[in-house]
N, C-alpha and C positions, 0 to 999 in steps of 0.2 A: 415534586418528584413523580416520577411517572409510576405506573405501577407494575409488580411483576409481571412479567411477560417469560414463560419457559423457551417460547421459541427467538427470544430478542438474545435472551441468555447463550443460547445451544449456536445461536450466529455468533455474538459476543468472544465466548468460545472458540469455536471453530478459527474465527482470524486471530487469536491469541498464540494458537498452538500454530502454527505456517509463519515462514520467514521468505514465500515466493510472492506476496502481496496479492493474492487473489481479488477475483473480478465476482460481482451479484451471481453471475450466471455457476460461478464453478461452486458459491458457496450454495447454490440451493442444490445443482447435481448431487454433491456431496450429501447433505443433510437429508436431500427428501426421503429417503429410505429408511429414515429413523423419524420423520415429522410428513407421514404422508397428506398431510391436510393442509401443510405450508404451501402457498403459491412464492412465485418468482416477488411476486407485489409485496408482499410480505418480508421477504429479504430485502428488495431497495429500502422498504419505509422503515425498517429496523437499521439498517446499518446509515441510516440518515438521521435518524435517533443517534446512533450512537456517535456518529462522527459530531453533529451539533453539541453532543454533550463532553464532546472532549474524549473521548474512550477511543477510538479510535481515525486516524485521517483518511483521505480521499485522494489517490494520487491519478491522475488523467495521466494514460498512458497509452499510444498508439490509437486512439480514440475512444480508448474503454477506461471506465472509471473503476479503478484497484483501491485495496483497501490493506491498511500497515499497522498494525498493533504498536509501533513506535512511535510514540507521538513526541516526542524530543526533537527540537529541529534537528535534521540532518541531510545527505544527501543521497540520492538516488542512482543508478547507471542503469540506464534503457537499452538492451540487445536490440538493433536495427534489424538482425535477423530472424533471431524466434521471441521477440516482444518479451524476454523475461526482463524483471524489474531486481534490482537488489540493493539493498543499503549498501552505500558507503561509507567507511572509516573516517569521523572527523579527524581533521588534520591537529587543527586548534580551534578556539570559541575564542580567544581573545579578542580577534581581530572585530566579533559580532556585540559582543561585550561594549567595547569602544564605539564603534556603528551606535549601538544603543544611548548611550551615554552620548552623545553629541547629535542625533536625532532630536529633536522638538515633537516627539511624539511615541506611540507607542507602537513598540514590534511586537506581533505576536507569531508570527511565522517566518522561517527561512526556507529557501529552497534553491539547492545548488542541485543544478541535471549533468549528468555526463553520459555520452553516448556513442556507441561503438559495437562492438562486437564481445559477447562475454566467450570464455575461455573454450566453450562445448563448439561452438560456433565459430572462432577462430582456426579449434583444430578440424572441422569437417571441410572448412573450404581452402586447408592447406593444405589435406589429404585428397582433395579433388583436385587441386591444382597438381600435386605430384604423380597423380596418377596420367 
């Protein structure tokens, strides 16, 4: 087990409380002003700590690597227009269940993407259109 770390925690943290799957760069913005001594490096190698230890996942997203305190498979929707990320509602797990069960091996991750336009983003360019 690795050993305390206050600033692995204060990241740890920080992606716990957010539900918009943040990127390295937004979580050190955020933190530096309470951890002036933290570098950018310091955030990648922690939250690669903690993704390796199962705490948190790694989602590649418009070419930045985002980070999701849900670590339960589930699924994602990617805004094509302002790149926000958000969990989606599973439907059912049955169908992953059975997947698993008739596999000759082991699943240890699912990932369904869906991609479009989220709601904010929908209405800005209907309201451009109507104008």
């Amino acid at each position: 087990m690795a050993r305390y770390s206050r600033q692995r925690e204060a990241i740890r943290k920080q992606v716990s409380n957010r539900k918009d799957h943040p990127t390295a760069e937004t979580l050190y913005a955020e933190l530096k002003p309470d951890y002036p001594e933290m570098s950018l490096a310091t955030v990648y190698r922690n939250l690669g700590q903690l993704v390796e230890w199962g705490d948190i996942i790694r989602i590649d997203a418009h070419g930045a690597a985002r980070y999701d305190w849900v670590v339960e498979p589930h699924s994602h929707f990617f805004c094509r227009e302002c790149g926000c990320v958000v969990d989606m509602p599973e439907a059912d797990d049955s169908t992953l269940q059975d997947i698993r069960e008739r596999f000759d091996g082991t699943i240890e991750a699912v990932a369904s993407n869906y991609f479009g336009l989220c709601k904010e983003c929908e209405e800005k360019l209907r309201k451009a259109i109507e104008s």
